[in-house]
Structure formats: C-alpha cells, structure tokens
C-alpha positions as CSV (number, residue, x, y, z in Angstrom):
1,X,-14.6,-24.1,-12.0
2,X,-14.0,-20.3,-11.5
3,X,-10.8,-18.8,-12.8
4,X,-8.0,-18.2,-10.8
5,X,-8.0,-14.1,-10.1
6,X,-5.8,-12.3,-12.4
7,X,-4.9,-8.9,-12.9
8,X,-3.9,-7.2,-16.0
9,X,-0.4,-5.5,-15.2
10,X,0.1,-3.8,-18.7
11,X,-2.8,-1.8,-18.1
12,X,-2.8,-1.0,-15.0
13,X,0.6,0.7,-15.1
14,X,-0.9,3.0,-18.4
15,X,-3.7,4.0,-16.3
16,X,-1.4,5.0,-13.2
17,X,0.5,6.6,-15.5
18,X,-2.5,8.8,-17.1
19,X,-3.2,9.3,-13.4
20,X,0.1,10.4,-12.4
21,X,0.2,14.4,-13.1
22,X,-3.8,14.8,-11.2
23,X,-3.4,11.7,-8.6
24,X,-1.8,13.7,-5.4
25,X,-5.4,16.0,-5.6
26,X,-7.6,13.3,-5.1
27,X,-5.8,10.5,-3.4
28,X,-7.4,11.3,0.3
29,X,-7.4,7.9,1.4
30,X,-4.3,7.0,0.2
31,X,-2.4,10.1,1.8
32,X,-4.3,9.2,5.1
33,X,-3.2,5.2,4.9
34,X,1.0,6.5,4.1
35,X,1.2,8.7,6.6
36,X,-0.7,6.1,9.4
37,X,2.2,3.7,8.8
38,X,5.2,6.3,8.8
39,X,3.6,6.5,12.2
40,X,4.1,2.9,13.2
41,X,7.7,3.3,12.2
42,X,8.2,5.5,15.0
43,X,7.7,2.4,17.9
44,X,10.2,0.8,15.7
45,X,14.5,1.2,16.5
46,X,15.7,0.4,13.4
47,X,18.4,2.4,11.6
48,X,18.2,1.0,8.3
49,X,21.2,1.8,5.2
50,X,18.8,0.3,2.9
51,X,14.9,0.9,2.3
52,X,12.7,0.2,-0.6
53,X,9.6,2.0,-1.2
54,X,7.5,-0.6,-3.1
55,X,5.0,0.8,-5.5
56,X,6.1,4.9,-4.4
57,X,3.5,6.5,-6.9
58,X,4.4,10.3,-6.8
59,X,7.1,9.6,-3.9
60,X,5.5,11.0,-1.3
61,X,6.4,8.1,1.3
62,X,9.5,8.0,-0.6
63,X,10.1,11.4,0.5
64,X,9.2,11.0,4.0
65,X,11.2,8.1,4.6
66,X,14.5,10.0,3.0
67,X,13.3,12.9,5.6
68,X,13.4,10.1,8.6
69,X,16.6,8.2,7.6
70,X,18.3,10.6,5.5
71,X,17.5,13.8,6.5
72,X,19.6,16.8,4.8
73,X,22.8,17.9,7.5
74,X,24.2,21.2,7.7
75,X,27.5,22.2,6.7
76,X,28.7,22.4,10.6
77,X,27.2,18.9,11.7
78,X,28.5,17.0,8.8
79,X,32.2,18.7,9.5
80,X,31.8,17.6,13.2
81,X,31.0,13.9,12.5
82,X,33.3,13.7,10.0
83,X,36.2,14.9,12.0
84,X,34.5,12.6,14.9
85,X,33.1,15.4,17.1
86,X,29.7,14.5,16.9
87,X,27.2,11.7,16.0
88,X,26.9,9.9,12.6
89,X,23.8,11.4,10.9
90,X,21.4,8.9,9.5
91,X,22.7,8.1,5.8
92,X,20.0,5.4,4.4
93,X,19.6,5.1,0.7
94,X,16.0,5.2,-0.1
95,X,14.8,3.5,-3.3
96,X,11.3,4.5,-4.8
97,X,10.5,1.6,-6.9
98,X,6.6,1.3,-8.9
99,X,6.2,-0.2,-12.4
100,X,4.2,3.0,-14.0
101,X,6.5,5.2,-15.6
102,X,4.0,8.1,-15.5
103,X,4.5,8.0,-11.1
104,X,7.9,7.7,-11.5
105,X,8.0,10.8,-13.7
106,X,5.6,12.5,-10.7
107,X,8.1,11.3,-8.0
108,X,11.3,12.8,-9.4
109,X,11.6,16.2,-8.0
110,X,10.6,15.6,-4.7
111,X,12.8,12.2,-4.8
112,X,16.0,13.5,-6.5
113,X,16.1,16.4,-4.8
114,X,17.9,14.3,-1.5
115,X,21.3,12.9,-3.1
116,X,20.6,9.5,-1.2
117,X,17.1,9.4,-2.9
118,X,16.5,7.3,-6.0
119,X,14.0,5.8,-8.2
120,X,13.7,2.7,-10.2
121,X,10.8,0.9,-12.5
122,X,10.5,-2.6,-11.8
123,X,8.2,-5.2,-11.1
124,X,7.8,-5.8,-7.5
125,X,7.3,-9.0,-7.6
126,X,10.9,-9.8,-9.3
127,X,13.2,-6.9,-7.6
128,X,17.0,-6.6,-9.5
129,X,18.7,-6.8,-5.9
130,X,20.2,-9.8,-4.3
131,X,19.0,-11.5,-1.6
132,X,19.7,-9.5,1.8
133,X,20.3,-6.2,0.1
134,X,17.8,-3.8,2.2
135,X,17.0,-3.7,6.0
136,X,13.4,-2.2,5.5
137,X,10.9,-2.3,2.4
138,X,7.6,-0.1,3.0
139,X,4.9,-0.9,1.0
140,X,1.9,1.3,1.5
141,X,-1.6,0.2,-0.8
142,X,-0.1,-1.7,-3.5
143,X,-1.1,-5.6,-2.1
144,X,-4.8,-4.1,-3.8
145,X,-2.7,-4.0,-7.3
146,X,-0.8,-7.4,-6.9
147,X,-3.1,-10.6,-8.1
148,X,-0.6,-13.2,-6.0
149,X,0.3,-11.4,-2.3
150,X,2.5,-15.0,-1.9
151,X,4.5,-13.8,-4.7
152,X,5.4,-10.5,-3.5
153,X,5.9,-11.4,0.2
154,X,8.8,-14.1,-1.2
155,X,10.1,-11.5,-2.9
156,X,10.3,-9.2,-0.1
157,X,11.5,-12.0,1.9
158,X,14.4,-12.2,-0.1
159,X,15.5,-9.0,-0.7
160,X,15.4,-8.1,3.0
161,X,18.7,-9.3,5.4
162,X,18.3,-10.8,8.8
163,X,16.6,-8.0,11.1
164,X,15.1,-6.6,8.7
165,X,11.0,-5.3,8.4
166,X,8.8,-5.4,6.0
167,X,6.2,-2.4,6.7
168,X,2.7,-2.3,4.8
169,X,-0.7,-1.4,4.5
170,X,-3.7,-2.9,2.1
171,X,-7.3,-2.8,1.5
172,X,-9.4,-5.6,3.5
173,X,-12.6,-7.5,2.0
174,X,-14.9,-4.9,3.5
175,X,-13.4,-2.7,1.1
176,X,-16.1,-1.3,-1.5
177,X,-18.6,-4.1,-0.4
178,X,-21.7,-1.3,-1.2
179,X,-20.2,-0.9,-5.0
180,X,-19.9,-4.8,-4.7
181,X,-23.2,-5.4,-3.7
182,X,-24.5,-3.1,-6.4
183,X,-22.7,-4.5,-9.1
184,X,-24.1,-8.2,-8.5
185,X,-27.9,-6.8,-8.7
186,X,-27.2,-5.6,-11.8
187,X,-25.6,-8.5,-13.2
188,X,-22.5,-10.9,-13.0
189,X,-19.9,-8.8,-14.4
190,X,-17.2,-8.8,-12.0
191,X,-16.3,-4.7,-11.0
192,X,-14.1,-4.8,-8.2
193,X,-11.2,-6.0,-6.8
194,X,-10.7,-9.0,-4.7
195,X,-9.3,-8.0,-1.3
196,X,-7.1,-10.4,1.3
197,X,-8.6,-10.5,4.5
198,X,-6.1,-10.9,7.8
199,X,-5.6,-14.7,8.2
200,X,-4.8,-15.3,4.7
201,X,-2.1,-12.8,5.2
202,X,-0.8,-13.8,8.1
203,X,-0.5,-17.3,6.6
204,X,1.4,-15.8,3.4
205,X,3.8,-14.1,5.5
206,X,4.8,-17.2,7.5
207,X,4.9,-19.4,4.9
208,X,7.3,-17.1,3.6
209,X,9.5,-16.8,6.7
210,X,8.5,-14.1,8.2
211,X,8.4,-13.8,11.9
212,X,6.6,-11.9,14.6
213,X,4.1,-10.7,11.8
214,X,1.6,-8.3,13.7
215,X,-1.7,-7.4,11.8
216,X,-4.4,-4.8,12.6
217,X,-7.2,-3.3,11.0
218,X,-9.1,0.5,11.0
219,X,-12.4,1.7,8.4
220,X,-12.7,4.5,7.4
221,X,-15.5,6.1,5.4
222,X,-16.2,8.5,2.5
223,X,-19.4,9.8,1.5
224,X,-20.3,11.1,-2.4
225,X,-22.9,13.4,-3.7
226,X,-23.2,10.6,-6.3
227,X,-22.3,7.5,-8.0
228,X,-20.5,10.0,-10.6
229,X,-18.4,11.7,-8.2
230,X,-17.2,8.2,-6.7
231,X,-15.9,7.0,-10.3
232,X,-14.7,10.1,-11.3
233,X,-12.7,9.6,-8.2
234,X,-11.5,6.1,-9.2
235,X,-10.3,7.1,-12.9
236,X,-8.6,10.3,-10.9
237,X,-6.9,7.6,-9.3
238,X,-6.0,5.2,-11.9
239,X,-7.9,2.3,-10.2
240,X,-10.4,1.9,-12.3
241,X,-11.5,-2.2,-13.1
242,X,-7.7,-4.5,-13.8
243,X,-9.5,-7.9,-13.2
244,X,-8.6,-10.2,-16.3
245,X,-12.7,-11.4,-16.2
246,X,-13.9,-7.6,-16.6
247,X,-16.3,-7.2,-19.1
248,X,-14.6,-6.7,-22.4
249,X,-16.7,-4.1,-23.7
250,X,-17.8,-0.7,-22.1
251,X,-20.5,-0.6,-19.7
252,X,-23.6,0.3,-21.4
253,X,-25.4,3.7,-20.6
254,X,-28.2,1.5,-19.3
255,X,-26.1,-0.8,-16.5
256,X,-24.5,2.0,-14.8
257,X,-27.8,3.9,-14.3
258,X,-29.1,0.0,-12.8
259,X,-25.5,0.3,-11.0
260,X,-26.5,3.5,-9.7
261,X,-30.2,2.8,-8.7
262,X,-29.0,-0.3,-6.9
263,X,-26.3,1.9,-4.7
264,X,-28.9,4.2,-3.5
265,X,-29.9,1.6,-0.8
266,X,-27.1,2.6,1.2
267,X,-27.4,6.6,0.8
268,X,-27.3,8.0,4.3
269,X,-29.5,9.9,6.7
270,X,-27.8,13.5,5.3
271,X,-28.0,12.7,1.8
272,X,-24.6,11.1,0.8
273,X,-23.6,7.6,-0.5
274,X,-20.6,5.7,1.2
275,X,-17.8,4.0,0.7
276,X,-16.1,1.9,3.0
277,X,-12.3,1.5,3.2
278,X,-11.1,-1.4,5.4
279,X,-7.4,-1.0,5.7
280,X,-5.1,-3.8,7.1
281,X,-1.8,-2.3,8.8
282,X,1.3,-5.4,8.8
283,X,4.9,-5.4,10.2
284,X,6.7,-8.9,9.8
285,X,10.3,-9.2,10.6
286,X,13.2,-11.6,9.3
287,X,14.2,-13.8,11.7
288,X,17.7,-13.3,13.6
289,X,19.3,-9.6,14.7
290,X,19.1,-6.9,17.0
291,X,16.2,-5.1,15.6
292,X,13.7,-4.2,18.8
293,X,10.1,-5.3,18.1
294,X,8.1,-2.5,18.4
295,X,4.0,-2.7,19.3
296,X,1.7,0.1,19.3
297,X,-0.4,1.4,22.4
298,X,-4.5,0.1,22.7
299,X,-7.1,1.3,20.5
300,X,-10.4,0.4,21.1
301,X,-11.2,1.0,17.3
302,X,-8.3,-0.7,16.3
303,X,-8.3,-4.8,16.1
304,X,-4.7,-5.8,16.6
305,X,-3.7,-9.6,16.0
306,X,-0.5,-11.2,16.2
307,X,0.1,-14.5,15.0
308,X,0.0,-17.8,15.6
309,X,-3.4,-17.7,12.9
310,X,-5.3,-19.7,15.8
311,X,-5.3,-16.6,17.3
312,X,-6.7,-14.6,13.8
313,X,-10.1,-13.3,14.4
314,X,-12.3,-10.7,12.0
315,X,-14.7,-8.1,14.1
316,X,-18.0,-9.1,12.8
C-alpha cells in the first residue's frame, strides 16, 4: 500500500527562506497567478475590515490588497469624513501571514509601510484567530505547499464570519507533467509535487461548508534553453522537491543527465523545452450575509465550473 502524501514543512520553510532576498526576480508565474486573482476581486462587492493573506511570501498581494481596502487618505479627506463631510475611506486591516521567516523578513517594508498592514508567522493550517474573525482570506499558490487541502479549507472555514470569501489560486495536475514524465523513465524516485485537480476541490470546499464555490482553470506555458535553467529556476524559487518519499540522498551526476535526455522529447519546434502551468482560480463563500456573488465574463480559454460536482468536468 502506497504512503499517504506527505510534505516536509520544516524544510520547506528554510528553503523559502534561503529564497526569500532573490525570489521576487524570478517568480514570473507566480506574479502573473497574484495579480489574475486581485482581478477577480474586482466583480466582487465586499468591503471587508478583516483580510488574511495566507502564505504572503515577500507581501506583494499583501500590498495590493492594503492598496484596495486600505488605501493611504490625504490629510483633507480624512478631516472631512471624520467631521462627517464626506465618505468613510476603506479602513481594512490586512494580515500577511506565511510560515518562512526569511518571506516575512522580505515582506516587511512594503507591508509596514501602511499602519493597517501587518505580518505574522504561523501555520496556516492552525491560524491564532477565533472563529469568524476575517471577512476575506486570499490565498494565492500555497495549496501546491500544503500536503492536506481539507485541512486548510477547515481552517479557513473557521476563521472567516458569515459573508465572508475565501479567494485562491493553485497549481492543477497538468502542472509539470513533462518533468513528471521524465522523472519516471529514469526511475521511481518521486520528483514532483502532487497537484489537486478541480473536483476534488470542489468536494473539500463543500464538505467544509463552503457555498457557491466557483472553480476555473487557465495554462500557461514557459519555455527553457535547458533542463539547467528550469532547476535553477526552482531553487530560485525555493520549490525545489518537499515530498517525505524523495530520495534521501542527492541525485547522482548520472540521473539528472538520464532526467535530462528523457525531457528532450518535448523540446519544441524553436529550440526550447516547456513547462506547463495549470492554474486553478476558486472563490467559495460562507453561507448567510449580504455579500453579492460576483461571476466573471466568458472566456473561451477559460473552463469555468460551479458546483454541484455532477456538474465538474476536466478539458481533455
């Protein structure tokens, strides 16, 4: 019997802390992914007073969201709505919360430099709040970096109040399949990740009590020069192998130059290797409040689903 998928936590926050000072230079993908789901936010009337930003990194989203729901007043606007001349500006305390000390080090300027913007280590999966304490958490990549998405989703579940959303984006199965494939011809020493697909989290978010959970999915794709270049990317990035079955030595000179010949199946007609990113986009709401549902416009190379799960499909 296989063993159940684990993930080794400790080092995965020293490596995203090594990764921390270089990580904004090389995380492409990643900035792309944020900045796609700030966007969704925008179909979305909710003035929260309370957002976590699960696994921030170096508080880019962090920042953003302080810019949308906390954004700095001048002088004369803050005297006219205090006074009651003019509207109430948008005061939300945003929380940056990630377990790697060496990101939360990163994130500090940018962060600290709104008064309503803060930053705490912790364990996403076991947040110090009470139950209904925010009204949005945003959670942009970091499913990938938790081993039990039913965990977190529970967790997020609780710490949200009635109304509130839970905003996030993750890597799908298609994710890395040519490095996948290449690693079992050279042997069976697992080397990736193991991605959740769409129905599984769909299922996960209603079992934790989330409702109106909508779920859609884009690829994207990078090309290399090289196998090198596309691991030097990966340690840039801190996401380097965290699976509990990795080898437990270092890969031998010999397997990554087999890893490498076997990837060169898949170079393309100009001369690059790729890499294909499935990303999975998810809003889910807590039942009960005034909240509007927001639902973005068609794309055709978009594949939007909305629960009930009979109604799940993957694009083949």
């Amino acid at each position: 019997m296989p063993k159940p998928y684990q993930l080794d936590t400790a080092t995965g926050q020293r490596r995203f802390s090594q990764a921390a000072a270089g990580y904004d230079s090389v995380a492409v993908l990643q900035d792309l992914v944020r900045t796609e789901l700030l966007d969704r936010l925008e179909v979305v009337q909710l003035q929260p007073s309370v957002v976590l930003d699960l696994g921030c990194g170096t508080g880019k989203g962090t920042a953003a969201l302080l810019e949308r729901y906390a954004p700095p007043q001048p002088l004369k606007e803050r005297a006219k709505a205090l006074l009651g001349l003019g509207p109430k500006p948008p005061q939300a305390r945003v929380i940056g919360i990630d377990s790697a000390p060496g990101m939360l080090a990163a994130a500090t300027p940018q962060v600290r430099a709104n008064p309503l913007g803060e930053l705490l280590a912790a364990d996403a999966c076991a947040l110090p709040y009470a139950a209904a304490h925010a009204d949005l958490v945003f959670a942009s990549l970091l499913l990938p970096w938790i081993a039990d998405p039913d965990a977190l989703f529970a967790e997020v579940r609780r710490v949200l109040r009635p109304g509130g959303l839970f905003a996030f984006a993750t890597l799908g199965p298609d994710t890395l399949h040519e490095l996948r494939a290449a690693s079992k011809a050279v042997d069976d020493t697992p080397r990736v990740l193991e991605f959740t697909d769409m129905p599984e989290l769909a299922r996960g978010l209603q079992q934790a009590g989330f409702a109106d959970p909508v779920l859609d999915r884009d690829q994207h794709r990078l090309t290399y020069s090289g196998t090198a270049a596309l691991f030097a990317d990966l340690r840039a990035l801190g996401a380097t192998n965290r699976r509990k079955d990795r080898a437990a030595h270092l890969t031998g000179r010999a397997r990554i130059d087999a890893l490498s010949d076997a990837y060169e199946i898949h170079r393309d007609a100009s001369g690059r290797l790729p890499v294909t990113c499935e990303v999975i986009y998810g809003h889910a709401w807590v039942p009960t409040g005034d909240a509007i549902r927001g639902k973005r416009g068609g794309n055709a190379n978009v594949a939007e689903v909305v629960v009930p799960l009979s109604s799940l499909r993957r694009r083949p």
